[in-house]
C-alpha positions as CSV (number, residue, x, y, z in Angstrom):
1,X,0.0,0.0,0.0
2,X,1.0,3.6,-0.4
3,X,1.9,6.2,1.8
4,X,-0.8,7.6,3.6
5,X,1.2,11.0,3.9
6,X,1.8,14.0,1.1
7,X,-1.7,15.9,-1.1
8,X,-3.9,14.0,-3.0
9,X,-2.4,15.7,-5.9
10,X,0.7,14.2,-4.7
11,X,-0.5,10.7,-4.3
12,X,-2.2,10.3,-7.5
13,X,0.6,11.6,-9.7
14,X,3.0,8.9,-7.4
15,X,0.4,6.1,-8.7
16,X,0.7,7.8,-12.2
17,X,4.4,6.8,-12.0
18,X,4.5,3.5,-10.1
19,X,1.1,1.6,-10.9
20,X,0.2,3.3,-14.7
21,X,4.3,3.6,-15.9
22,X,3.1,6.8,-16.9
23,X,5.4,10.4,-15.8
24,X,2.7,12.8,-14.3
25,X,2.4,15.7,-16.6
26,X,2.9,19.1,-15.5
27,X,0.0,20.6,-13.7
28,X,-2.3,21.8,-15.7
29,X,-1.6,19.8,-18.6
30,X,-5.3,18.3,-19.9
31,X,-4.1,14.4,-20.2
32,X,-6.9,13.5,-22.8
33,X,-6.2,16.3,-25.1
34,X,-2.4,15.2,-25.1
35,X,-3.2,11.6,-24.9
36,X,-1.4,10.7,-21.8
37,X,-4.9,9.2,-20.6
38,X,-7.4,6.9,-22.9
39,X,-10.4,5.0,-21.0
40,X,-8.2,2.0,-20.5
41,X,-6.0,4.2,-18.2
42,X,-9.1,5.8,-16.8
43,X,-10.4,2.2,-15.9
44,X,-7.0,1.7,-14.2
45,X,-6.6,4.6,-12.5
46,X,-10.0,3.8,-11.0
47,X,-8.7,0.4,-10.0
48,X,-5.5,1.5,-8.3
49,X,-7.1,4.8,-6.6
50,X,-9.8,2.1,-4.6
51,X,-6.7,-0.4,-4.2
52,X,-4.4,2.2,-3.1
53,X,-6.4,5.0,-1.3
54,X,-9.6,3.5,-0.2
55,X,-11.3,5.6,-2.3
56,X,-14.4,3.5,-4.5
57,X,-15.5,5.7,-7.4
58,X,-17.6,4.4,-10.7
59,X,-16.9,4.5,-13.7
60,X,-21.1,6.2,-13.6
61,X,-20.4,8.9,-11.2
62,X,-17.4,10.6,-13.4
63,X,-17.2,12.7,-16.4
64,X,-14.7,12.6,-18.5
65,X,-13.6,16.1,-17.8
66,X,-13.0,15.1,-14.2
67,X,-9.8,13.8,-15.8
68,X,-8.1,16.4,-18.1
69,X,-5.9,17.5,-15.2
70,X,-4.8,15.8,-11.6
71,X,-6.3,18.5,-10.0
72,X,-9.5,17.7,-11.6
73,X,-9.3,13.8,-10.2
74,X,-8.4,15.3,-6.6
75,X,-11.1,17.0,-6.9
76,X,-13.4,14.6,-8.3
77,X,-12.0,11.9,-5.8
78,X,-12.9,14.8,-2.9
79,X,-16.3,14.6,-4.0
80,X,-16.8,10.6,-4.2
81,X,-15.2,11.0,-0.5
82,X,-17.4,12.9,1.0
83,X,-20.4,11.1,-0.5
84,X,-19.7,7.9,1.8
């Protein structure tokens, strides 16, 4: 399991690089538009944020634009958090 310590930010662009092999982009960087994220990944990411953080979200409760940025995951991870 991950470390519990450091931003969500921060802990979602560490699973970027150890559990998707993929570098975090530079924030603000919309990862659709520049293809660093495709549903597969999305699906993945999904996987490894419940696995890794505790934090259940489905596939139904997100938009796509939830994803352009890591920001934009924090935040929609925030929001699937404070719904349990």
């Amino acid at each position: 399991m991950m470390a519990t310590d450091g931003t969500l930010p921060d802990r979602l662009r560490e699973l970027f690089l150890t559990k998707l092999q993929i570098e975090p982009p530079p924030d603000g960087v919309d990862m659709i538009e520049a293809g660093i994220l495709d549903s597969l990944n999305v699906v993945a990411l999904l996987l490894h944020v419940e696995q890794q953080l505790g934090i259940k979200v489905s596939v139904h409760d997100v938009e796509i634009d939830d994803f352009r940025t890591i920001d934009g995951i924090a935040r929609c991870l925030e929001r699937q958090r404070s719904r349990l």
